[in-house]
C-alpha positions as CSV (number, residue, x, y, z in Angstrom):
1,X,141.9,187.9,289.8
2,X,139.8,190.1,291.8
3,X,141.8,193.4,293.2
4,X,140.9,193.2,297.0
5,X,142.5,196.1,297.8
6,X,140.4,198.5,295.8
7,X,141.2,201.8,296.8
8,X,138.3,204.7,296.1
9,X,139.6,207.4,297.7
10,X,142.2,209.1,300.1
11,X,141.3,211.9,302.1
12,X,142.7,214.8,304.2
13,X,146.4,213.2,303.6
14,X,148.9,215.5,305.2
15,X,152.8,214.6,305.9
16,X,152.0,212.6,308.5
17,X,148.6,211.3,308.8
18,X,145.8,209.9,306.2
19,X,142.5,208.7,306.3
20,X,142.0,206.5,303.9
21,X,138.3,204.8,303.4
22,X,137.1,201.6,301.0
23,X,134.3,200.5,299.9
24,X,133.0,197.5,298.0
25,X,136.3,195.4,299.3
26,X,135.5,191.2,299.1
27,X,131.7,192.4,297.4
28,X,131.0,194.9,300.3
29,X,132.4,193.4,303.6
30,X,133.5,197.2,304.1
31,X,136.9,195.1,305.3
32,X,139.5,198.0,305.7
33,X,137.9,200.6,308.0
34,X,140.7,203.0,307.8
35,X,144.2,203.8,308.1
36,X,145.3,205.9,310.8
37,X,148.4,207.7,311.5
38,X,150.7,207.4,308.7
39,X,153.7,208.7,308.9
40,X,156.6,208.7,306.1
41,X,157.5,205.1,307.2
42,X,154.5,203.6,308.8
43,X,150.8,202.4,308.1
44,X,148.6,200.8,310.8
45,X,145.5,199.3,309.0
46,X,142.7,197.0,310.5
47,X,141.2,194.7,308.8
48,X,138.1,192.9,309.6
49,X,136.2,189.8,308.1
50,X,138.9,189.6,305.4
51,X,138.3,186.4,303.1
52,X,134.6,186.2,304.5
53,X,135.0,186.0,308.2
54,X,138.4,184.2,308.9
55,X,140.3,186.8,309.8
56,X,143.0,186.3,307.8
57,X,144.9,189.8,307.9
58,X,145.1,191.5,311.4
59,X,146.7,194.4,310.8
60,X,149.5,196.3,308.7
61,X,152.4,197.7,310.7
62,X,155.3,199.7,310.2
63,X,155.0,200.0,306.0
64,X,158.2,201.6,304.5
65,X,158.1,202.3,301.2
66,X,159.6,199.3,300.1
67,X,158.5,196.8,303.0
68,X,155.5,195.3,303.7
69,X,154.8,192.9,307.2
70,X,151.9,190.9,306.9
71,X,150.9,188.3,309.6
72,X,148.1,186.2,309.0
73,X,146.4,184.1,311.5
74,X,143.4,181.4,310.6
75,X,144.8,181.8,306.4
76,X,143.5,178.4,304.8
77,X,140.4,177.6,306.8
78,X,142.7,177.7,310.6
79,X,146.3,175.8,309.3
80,X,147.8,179.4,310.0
81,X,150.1,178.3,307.0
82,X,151.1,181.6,306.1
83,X,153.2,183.5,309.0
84,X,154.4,186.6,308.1
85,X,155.0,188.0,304.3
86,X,157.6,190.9,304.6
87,X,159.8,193.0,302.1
88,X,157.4,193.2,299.0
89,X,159.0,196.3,297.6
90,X,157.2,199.2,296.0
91,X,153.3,198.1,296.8
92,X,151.8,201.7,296.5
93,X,148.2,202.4,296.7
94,X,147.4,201.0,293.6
95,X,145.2,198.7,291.7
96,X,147.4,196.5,290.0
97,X,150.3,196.5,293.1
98,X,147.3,195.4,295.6
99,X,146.4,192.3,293.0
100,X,150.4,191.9,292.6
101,X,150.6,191.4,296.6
102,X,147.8,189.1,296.7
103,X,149.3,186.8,294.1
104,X,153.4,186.5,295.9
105,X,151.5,185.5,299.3
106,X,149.7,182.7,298.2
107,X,152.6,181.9,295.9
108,X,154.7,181.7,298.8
109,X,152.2,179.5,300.9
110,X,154.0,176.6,302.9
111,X,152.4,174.0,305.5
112,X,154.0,175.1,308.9
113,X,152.0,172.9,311.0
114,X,149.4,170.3,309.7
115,X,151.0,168.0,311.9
116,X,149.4,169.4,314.7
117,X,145.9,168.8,313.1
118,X,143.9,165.4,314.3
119,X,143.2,162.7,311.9
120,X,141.2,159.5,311.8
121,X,143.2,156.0,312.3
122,X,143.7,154.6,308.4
123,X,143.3,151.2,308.0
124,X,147.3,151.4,308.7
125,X,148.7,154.0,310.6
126,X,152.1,154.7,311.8
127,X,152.6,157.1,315.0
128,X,156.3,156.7,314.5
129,X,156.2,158.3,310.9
130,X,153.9,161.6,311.6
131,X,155.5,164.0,309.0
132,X,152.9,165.4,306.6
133,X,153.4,167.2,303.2
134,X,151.3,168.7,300.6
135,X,151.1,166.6,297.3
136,X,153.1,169.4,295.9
137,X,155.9,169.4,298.3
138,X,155.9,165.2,297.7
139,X,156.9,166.0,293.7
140,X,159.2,168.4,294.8
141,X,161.2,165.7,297.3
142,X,161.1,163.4,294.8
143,X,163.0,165.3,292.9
144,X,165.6,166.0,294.6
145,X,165.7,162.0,295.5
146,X,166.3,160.9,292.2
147,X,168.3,163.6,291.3
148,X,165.6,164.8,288.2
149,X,166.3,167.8,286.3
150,X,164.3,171.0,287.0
151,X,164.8,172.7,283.9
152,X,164.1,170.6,280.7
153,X,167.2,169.5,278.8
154,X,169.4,170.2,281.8
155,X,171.7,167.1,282.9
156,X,170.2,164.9,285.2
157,X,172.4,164.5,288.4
158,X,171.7,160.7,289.0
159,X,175.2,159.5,290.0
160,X,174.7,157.2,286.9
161,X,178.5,156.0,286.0
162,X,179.5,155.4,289.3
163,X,176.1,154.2,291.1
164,X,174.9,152.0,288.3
165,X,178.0,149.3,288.6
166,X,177.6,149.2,292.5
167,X,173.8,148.1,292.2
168,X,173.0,145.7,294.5
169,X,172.3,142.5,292.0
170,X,170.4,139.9,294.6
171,X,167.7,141.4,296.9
172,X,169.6,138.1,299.6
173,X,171.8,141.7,300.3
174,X,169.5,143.6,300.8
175,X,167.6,144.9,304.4
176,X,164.5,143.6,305.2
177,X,161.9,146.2,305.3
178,X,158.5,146.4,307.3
179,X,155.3,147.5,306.3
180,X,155.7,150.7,308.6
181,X,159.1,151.7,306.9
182,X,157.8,153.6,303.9
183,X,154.3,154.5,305.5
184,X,153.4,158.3,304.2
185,X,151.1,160.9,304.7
186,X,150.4,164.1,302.4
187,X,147.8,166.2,302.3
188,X,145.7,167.6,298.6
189,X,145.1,171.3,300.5
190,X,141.8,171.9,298.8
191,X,140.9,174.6,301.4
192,X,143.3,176.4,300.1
193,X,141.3,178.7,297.7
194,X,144.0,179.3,295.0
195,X,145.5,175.6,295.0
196,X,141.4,174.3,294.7
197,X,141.1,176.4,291.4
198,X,143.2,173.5,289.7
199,X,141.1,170.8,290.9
200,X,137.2,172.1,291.0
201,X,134.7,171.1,287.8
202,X,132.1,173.1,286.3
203,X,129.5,171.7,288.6
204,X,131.5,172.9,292.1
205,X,132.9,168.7,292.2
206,X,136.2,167.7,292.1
207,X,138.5,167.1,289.1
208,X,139.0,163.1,289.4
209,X,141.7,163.1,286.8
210,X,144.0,165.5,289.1
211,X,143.3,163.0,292.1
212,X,144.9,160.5,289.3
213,X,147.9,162.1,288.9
214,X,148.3,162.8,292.9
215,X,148.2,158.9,293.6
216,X,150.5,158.1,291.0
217,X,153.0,160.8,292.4
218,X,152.5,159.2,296.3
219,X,152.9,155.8,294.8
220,X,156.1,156.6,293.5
221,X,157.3,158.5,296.7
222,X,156.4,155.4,299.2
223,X,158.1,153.3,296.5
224,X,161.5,154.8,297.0
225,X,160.7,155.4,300.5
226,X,160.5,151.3,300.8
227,X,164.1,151.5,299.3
228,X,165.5,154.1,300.8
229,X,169.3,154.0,301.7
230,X,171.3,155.0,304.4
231,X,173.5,157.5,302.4
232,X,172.7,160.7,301.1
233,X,172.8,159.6,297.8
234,X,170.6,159.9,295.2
235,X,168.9,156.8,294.1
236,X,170.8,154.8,291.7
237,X,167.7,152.8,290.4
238,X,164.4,153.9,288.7
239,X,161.1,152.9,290.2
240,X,158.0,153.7,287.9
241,X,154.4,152.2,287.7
242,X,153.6,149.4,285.6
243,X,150.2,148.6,287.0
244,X,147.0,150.5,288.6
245,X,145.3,147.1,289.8
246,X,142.4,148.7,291.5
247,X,140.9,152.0,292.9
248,X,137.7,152.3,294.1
249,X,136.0,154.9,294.8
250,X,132.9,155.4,297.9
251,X,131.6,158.3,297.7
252,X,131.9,162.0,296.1
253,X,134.2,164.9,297.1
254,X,133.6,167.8,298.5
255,X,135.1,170.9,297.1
256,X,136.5,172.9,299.6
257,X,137.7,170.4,302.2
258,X,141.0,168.9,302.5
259,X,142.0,165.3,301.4
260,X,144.6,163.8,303.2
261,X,146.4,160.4,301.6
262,X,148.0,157.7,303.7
263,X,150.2,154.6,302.1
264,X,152.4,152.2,302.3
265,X,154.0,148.8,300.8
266,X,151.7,146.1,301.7
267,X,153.5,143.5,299.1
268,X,156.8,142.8,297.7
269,X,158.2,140.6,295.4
270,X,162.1,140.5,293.8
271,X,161.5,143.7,291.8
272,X,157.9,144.3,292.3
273,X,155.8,145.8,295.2
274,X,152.7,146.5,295.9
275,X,150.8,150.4,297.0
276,X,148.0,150.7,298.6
277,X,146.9,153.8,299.3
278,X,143.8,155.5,301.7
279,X,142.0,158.8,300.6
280,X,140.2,160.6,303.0
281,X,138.5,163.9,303.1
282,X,137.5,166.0,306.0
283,X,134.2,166.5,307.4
284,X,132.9,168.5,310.3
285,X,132.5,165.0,312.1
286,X,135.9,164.1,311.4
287,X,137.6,161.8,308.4
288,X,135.9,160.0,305.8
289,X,137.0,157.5,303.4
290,X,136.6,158.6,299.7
291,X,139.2,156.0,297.8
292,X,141.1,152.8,298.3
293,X,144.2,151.9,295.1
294,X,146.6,149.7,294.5
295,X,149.4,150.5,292.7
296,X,152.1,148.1,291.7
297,X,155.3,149.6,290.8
298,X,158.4,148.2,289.7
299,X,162.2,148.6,289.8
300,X,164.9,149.1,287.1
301,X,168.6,149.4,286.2
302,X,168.4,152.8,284.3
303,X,172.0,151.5,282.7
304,X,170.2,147.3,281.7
305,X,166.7,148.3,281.4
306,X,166.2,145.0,283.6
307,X,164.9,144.9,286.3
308,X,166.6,145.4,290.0
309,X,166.0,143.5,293.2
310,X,164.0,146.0,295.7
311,X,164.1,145.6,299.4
312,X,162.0,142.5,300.9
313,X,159.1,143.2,302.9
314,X,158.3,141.1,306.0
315,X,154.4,142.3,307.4
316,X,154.3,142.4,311.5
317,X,150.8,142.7,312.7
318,X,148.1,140.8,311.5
319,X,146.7,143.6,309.3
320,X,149.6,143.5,307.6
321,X,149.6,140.2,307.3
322,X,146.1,140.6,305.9
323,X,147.3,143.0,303.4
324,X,150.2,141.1,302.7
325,X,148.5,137.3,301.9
326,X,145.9,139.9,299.5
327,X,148.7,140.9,297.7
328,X,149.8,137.4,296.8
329,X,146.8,137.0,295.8
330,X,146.0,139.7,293.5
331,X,149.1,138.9,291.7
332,X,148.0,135.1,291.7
333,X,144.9,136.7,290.2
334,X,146.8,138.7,287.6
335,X,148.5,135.5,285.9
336,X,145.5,133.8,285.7
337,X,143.8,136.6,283.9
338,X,146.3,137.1,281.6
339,X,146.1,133.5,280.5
340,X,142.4,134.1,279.7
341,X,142.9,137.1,278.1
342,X,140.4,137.0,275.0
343,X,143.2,138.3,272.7
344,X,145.1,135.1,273.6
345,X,142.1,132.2,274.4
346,X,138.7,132.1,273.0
347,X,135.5,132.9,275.4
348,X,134.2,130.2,277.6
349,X,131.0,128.5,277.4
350,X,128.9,130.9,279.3
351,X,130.2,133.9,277.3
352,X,129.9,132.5,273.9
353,X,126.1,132.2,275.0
354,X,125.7,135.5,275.5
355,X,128.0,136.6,272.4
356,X,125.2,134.5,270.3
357,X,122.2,136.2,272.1
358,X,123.2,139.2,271.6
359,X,123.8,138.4,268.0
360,X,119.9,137.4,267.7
361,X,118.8,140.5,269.2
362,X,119.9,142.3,266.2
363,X,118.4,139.8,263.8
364,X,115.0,140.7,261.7
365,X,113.3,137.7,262.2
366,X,110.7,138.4,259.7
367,X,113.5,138.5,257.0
368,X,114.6,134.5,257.6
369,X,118.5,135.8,257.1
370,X,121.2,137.3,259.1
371,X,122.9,139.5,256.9
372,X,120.0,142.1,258.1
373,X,120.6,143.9,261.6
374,X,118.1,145.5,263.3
375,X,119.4,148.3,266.5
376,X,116.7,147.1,269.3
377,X,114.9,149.6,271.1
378,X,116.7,152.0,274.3
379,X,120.2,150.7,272.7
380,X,123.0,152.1,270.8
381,X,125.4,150.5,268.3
382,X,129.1,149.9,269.7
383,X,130.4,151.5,267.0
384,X,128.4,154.9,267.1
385,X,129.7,155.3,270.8
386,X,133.7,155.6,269.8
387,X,135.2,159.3,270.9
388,X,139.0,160.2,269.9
389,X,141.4,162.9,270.6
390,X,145.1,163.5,270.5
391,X,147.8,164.9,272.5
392,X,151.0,166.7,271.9
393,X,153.8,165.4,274.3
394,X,155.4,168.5,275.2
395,X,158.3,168.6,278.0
396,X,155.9,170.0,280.5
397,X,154.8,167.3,281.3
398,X,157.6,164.9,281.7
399,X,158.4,162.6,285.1
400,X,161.8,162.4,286.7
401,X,163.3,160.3,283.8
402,X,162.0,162.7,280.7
403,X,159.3,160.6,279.9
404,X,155.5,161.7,279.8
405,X,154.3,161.2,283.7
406,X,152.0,158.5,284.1
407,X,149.5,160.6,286.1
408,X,149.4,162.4,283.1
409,X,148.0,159.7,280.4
410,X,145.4,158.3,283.3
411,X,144.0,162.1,283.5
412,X,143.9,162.5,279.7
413,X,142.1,159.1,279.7
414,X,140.0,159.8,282.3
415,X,138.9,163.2,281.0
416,X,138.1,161.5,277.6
417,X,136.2,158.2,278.9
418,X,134.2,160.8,281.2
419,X,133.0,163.0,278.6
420,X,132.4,159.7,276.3
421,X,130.2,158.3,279.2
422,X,128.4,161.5,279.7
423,X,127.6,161.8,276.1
424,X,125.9,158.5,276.2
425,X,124.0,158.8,278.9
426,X,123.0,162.6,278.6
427,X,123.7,163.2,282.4
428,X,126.6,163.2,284.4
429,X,128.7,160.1,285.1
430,X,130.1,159.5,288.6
431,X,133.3,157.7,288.4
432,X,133.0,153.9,290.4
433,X,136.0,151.6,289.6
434,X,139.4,152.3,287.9
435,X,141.2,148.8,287.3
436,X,143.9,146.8,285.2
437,X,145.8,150.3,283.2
438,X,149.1,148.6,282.6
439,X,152.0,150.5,281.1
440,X,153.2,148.8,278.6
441,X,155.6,151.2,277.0
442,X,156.9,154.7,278.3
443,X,155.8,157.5,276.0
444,X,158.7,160.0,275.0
445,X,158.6,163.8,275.2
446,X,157.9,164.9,270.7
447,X,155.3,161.8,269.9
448,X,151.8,162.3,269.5
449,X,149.4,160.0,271.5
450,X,146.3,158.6,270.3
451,X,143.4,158.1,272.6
452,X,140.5,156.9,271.5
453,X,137.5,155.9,273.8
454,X,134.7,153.1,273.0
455,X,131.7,152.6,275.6
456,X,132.3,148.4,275.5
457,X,129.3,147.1,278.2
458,X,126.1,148.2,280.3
459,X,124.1,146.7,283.3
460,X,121.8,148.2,285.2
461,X,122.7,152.0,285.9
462,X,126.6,151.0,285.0
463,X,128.3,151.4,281.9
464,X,131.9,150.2,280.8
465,X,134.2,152.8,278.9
466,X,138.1,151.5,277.6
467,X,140.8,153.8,276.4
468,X,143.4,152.9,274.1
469,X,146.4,155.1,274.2
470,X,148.7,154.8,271.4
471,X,151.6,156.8,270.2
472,X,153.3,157.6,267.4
473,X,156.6,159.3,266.3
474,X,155.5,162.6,264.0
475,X,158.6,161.9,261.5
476,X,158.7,157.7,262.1
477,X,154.9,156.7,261.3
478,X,155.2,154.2,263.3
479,X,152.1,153.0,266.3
480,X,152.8,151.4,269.3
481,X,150.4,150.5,272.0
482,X,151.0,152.2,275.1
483,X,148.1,151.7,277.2
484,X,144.5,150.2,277.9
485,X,142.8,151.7,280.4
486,X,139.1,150.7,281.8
487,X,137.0,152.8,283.5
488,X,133.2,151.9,285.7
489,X,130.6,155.1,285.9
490,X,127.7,155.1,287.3
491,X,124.7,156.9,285.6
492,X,121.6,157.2,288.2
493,X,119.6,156.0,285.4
494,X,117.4,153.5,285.6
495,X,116.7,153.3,282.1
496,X,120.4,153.6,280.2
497,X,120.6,152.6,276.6
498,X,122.3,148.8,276.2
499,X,125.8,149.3,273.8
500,X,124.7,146.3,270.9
501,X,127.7,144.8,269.4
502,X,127.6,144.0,265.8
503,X,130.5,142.7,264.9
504,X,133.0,140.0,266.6
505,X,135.8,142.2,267.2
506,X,132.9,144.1,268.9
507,X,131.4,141.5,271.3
508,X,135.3,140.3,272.4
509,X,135.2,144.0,273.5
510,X,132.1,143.6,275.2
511,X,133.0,140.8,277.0
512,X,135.7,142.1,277.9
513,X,134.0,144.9,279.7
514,X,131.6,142.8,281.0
515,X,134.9,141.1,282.8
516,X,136.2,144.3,284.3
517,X,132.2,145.7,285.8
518,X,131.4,142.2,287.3
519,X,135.2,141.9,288.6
């Protein structure tokens, strides 16, 4: 961390007044002037162009030895978020105490007012709900919702014994909900220079895998917003993600502007709903639409392990009987696929043509046999394009039931199938489509998880990558599939390599990616 307050030199200090001059502050802004008449208990210090031009810190006032009063106007690109920071003790005129001063405010950053700030209408928005929170504020109430332990191997306080045998067993008793009931709003505060540091790349972009992990986080917090009760309670049921149908992405982020996330149930079954969520980042014309993503999450008996009846929905406008009637259908669409799924049903006509062509391809004609494969020219061999890693599954990274967060495996799947993509096409991949990651197991806190990344299909400037999670206990042996997760990047090239099949298990895979970039 850069020390801001670097002091060179005080001057003609007597028992009641100093003059203190700095140079080089923020890279030579010349911010702090000088303090003037310093007594035993007071400082007055201007500063000017603090934090490149915002004006962040006005002026010092009345410094005791142990007490510092800080207000800060315009902090965070004009939220005014931070007010006033007071009674840091001991912050002498000192290096390593200026540094330590820096680092408590913007730990102690809170949004007082981003509900004053303007927004764009999302295609559903709710006047009636206009409280906003940061994504980091959303995990925090969430917590205290379900009642999750803050400190690992503490006892959860879920109100298990007595909640679990009053669970409402037919969703006939339970209240109708609209669309509007569980709409939310939160806000990624990337103009916030020491939250940004956990989401920039290397090349100034944004970290796609941490946006992951935000949406699952708001999914689950519009989830149990949709079944909210009327009690102070804690929630008696778990609600957890067993689905990312479909995000799609529109355009790239910027680094330093904020993103602000809308959502809402659009869809819901007996046990089952339906997310759809809106991300939008700020521009200097206003708010622009970056992602749209479906989640569908589902509800359990924590005692059973069966699944609980959730709250019916019942749309109101027309939009959200749009959204509604889409949700049938999706799920509609869902059956079918799984009935066609190539693990279960051979490929149909069309497909099997193109399994075959590809076969000839890879054929040396001049040899009159077919045991000889041949890699045509600007292609690479499925197999040569496979990328692994594995993953401790430490407590930090647990959800509110002590199992590894879901937001967690899509980033470390992300992260791999991005570097996999990049290494095939020798540029950098921008993330299109994320579809169909079910979760077909939880993974528990002491496994190790297996991720290995194949690139599957390519067309045009696109390429297909698939991740298989799969965990296993150290001391058990045993592998279980956890997850599958597909991922469409877009190269800019108009010349990418084609990925050849060679064997059969291989062209099931690439039809299978072909399925998922022509869905």
């Amino acid at each position: 961390m850069v020390i801001w307050a670097d002091m060179e030199q005080f001057e003609n200090v007597s028992k009641s007044t100093a003059a203190c001059k700095l140079n080089g502050y923020l890279g030579g802004y010349r911010t702090v002037e000088q303090f003037e008449n310093v007594s035993k208990s007071t400082v007055a210090c201007k500063l000017n162009g603090y934090l490149g031009g915002y004006g962040a810190m006005e002026q010092f006032e009345n410094v005791r030895k142990s007490t510092v009063a800080c207000k800060l106007n315009g902090y965070l690109g004009g939220y005014g978020m931070v007010e006033q920071f007071e009674n840091l003790s001991l912050l002498a005129h000192q290096h390593d105490q200026s540094s330590l001063a820096l680092r408590a405010l913007f730990s102690r950053t809170v949004i007082a007012d981003l509900g004053k700030k303007q927004f764009s209408t999302s295609s559903i928005n709710y006047a009636g709900n206009p409280v906003i929170i940061t994504i980091n504020q959303a995990r925090e109430l969430l917590k205290d919702l379900v009642g999750a332990n803050r400190v690992y191997g503490a006892e959860l306080d879920r109100h298990l014994p007595e909640d679990a045998g009053t669970l409402v067993l037919s969703q006939n008793d339970l209240p109708v909900r609209k669309p509007s009931d569980s709409f939310r709003q939160a806000i990624i505060p990337l103009s916030d220079a020491v939250e940004r540091q956990k989401y920039i790349t290397t090349n100034q972009g944004i970290r796609f895998g941490r946006i992951l992990e935000n949406l699952d986080t708001f999914a689950v917090l519009i989830s149990y917003t949709h079944a909210t009760t009327d009690d102070s309670k804690k929630f008696p049921i778990s609600i957890v993600t067993a689905l990312v149908d479909r995000i799609e992405l529109t355009h790239v982020l910027s680094q330093d502007r904020d993103i602000k996330m809308t959502g809402n149930v659009t869809w819901a079954g007996t046990s089952s709903m339906e997310i759809t969520m809106n991300l939008e980042q700020e521009d200097d014309d206003g708010w622009v639409p970056y992602l749209v993503a479906k989640f569908l999450m589902v509800a359990r008996n924590p005692i059973t392990k069966k699944s609980a009846p959730i709250n019916p929905l019942q749309p109101e406008t027309d939009e959200e009987k749009r959204l509604f009637e889409e949700g049938a259908v999706s799920k509609a669409k869902r059956q079918e696929e799984a009935h066609k799924n190539l693990l279960r049903m051979p490929p149909d006509e069309e497909e099997r043509v193109t399994v075959h062509e590809k076969f000839l391809q890879t054929l040396d004609l001049g040899s009159r046999t077919f045991k000889v494969r041949v890699k045509p020219e600007n292609s690479v061999w499925m197999e040569d394009t496979v990328l692994k890693n594995i993953h401790i599954c430490f407590p930090e990274q647990r959800n509110l039931y002590n199992k590894i967060f879901g937001g967690y495996l899509m980033r470390k799947a992300y992260e791999l199938a991005w570097a996999n993509a990049s290494l095939y096409c020798k540029s950098r991949p921008f993330v299109k489509v994320v579809d169909d990651i079910a979760f077909l197991r939880p993974v528990e806190i002491g496994q190790l998880l297996f991720m290995s990344s194949q690139v599957v299909y390519t067309k045009d400037s696109f390429l297909q990558v698939k991740v298989h999670a799969e965990v296993v206990h150290p001391t058990q042996g045993v592998h279980f599939t956890t997850n599958d997760f597909h991922f469409t990047f877009d190269t800019k090239l108009v010349n990418l390599p084609s990925v050849m099949p060679k064997t059969y298990a291989e062209s099931m895979l690439y039809l299978d990616g072909k399925r998922h970039l022509e869905s």
